[in-house]
One Martini backbone bead per residue (centre of mass of N, CA, C, O) as a GRO file, in nm:
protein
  146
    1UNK     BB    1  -4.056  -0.835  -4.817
    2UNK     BB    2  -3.815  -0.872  -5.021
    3UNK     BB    3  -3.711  -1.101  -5.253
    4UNK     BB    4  -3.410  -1.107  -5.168
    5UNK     BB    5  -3.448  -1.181  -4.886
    6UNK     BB    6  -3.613  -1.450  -4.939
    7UNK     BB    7  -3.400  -1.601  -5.092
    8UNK     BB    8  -3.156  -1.522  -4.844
    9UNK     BB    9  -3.321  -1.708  -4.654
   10UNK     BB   10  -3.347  -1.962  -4.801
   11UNK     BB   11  -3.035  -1.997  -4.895
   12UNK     BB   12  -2.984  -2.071  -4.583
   13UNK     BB   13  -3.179  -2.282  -4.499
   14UNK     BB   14  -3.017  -2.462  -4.714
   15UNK     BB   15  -2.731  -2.469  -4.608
   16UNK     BB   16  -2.786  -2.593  -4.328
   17UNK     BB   17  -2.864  -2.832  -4.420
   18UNK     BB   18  -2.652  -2.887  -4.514
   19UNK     BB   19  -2.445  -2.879  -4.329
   20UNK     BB   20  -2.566  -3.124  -4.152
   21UNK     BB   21  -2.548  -3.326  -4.369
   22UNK     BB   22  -2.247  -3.321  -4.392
   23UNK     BB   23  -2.187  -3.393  -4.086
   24UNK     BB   24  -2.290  -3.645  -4.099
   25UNK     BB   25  -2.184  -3.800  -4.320
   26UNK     BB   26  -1.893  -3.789  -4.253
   27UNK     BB   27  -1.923  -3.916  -3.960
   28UNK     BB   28  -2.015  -4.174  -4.064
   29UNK     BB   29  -1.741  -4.233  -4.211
   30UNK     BB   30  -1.560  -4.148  -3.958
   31UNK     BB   31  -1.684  -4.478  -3.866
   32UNK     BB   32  -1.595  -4.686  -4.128
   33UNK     BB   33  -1.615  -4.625  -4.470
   34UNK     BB   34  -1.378  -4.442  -4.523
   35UNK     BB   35  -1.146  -4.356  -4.616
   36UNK     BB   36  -0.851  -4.194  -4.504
   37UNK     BB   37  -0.808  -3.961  -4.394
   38UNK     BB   38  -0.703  -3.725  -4.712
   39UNK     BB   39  -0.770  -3.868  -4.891
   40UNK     BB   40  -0.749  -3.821  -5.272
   41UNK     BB   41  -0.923  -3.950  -5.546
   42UNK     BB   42  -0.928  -4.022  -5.879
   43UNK     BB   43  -1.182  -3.993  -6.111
   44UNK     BB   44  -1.431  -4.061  -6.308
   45UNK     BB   45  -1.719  -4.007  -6.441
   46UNK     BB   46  -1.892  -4.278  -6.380
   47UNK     BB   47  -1.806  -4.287  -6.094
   48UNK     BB   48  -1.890  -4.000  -5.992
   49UNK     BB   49  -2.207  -4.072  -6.082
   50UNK     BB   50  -2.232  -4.317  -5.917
   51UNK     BB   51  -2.185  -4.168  -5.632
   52UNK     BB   52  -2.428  -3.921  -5.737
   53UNK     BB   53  -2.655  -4.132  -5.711
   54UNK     BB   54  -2.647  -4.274  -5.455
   55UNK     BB   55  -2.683  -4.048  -5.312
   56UNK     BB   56  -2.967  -3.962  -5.439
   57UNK     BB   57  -3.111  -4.236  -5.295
   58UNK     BB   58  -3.026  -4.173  -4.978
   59UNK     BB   59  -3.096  -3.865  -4.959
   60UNK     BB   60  -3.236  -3.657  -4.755
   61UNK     BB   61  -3.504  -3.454  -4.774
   62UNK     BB   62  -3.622  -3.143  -4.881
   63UNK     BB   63  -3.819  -2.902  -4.962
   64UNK     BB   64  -3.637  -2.871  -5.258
   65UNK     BB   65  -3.462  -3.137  -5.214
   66UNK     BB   66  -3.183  -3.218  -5.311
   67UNK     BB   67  -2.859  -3.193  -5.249
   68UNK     BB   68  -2.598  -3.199  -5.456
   69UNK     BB   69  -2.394  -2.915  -5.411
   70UNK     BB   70  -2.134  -2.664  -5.379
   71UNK     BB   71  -2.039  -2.398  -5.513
   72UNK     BB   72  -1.718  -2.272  -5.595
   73UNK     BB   73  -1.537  -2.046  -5.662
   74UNK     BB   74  -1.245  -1.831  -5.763
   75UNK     BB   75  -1.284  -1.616  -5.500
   76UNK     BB   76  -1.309  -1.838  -5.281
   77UNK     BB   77  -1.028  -2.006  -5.362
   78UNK     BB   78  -0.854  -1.753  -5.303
   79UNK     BB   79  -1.000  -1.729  -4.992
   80UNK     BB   80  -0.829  -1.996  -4.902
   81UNK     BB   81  -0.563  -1.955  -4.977
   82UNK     BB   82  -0.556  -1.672  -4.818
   83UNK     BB   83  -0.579  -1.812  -4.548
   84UNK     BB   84  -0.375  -2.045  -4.525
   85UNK     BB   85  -0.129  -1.829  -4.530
   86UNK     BB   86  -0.278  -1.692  -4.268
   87UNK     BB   87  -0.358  -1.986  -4.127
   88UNK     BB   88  -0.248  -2.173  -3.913
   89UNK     BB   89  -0.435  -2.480  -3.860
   90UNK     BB   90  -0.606  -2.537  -4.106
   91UNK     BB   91  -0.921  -2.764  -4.193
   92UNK     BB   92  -1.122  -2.573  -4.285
   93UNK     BB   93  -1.444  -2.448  -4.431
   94UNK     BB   94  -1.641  -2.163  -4.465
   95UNK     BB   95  -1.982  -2.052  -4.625
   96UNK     BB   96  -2.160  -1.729  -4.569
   97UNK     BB   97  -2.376  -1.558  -4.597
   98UNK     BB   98  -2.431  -1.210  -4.699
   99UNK     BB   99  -2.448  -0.860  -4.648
  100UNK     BB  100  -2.364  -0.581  -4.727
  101UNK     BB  101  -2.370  -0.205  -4.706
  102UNK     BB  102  -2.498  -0.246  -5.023
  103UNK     BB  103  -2.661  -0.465  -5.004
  104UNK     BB  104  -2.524  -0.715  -5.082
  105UNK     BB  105  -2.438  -1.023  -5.206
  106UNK     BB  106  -2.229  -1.227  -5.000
  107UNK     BB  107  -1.909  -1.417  -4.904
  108UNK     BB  108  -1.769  -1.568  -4.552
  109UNK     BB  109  -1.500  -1.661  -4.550
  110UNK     BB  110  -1.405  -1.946  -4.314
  111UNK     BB  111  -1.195  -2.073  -4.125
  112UNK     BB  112  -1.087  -2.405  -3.945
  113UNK     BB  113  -1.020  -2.572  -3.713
  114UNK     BB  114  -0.962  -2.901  -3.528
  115UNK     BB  115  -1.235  -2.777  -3.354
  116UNK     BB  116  -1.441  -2.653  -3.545
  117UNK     BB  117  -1.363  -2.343  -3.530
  118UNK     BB  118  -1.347  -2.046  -3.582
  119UNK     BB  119  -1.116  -1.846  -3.795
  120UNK     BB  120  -1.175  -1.456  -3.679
  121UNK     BB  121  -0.871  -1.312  -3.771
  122UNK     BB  122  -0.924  -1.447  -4.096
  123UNK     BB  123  -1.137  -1.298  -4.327
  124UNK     BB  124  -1.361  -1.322  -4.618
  125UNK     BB  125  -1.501  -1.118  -4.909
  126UNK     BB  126  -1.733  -1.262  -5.171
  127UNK     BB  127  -1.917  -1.276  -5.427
  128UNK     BB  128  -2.191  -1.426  -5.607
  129UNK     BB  129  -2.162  -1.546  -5.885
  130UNK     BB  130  -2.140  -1.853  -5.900
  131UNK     BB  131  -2.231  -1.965  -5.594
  132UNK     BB  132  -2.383  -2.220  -5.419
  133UNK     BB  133  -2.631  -2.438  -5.475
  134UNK     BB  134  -2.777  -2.779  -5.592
  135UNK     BB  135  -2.963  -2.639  -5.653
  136UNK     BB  136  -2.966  -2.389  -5.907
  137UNK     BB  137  -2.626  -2.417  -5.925
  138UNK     BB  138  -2.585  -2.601  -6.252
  139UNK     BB  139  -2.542  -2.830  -6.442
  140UNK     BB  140  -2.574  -2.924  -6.737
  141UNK     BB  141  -2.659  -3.163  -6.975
  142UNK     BB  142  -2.349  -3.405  -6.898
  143UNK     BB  143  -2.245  -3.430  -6.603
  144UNK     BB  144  -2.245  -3.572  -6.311
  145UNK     BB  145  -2.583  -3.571  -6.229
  146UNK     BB  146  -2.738  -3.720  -6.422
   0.00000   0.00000   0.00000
């Protein structure tokens, strides 16, 4: 099996275990813990770090750490926004990992509706040029997670 398929089942494996991770965590906030639903607010950065300290002295380890972040690129961005405009009724997305026809590596941009499942009408595939898990796609010493 080739390095390159190796990461990629790796970071596979950390996206799920990510994506499981999340979906408790936000099921346990939206069971009265957190904002209502939608709320937006703006933080300082001492917030932030406080908030991304919280949760990493909290959260479960998996075989690699803890995941600090999940990174969305400009072009993962763009292909949200442009879900967006054709997908009425999107409540949130999801980004896939995936290997195109040239054997490179892609994200599978997919919109979801309220009832949590995928909007397979519209999808986007985009580079993975900055994405992915935070190890090992992280911010230098000086920014949120220190």
């Amino acid at each position: 099996m080739s390095n390159s398929i190796r990461i990629f089942l790796r970071m596979s494996f950390i996206l799920s275990g990510f994506v499981l991770l999340l979906s408790s965590y936000f099921i346990g906030y939206s069971a009265g813990k957190s904002a209502p639903a939608g709320d937006v607010n703006t933080v300082t950065l001492q917030q932030a770090q406080r908030y991304t300290e919280k949760y990493r002295t909290t959260a479960p380890m998996t075989h690699d750490g803890i995941v600090n972040a999940l990174v969305v690129d400009v072009q993962q961005y763009n292909a949200m926004t442009d879900i967006l405009q054709h997908s009425v009724g999107t409540a949130g997305f999801r980004i896939y990992f995936g290997v195109d026809d040239n054997n490179q590596f892609v994200r599978v941009v997919s919109g979801f509706g309220p009832n949590g499942k995928d909007n397979t009408n519209y999808l986007m595939a985009t580079s993975t040029s900055y994405s992915g898990l935070c190890p090992p796609v992280c911010d230098s010493p000086g920014g949120i997670a220190d």
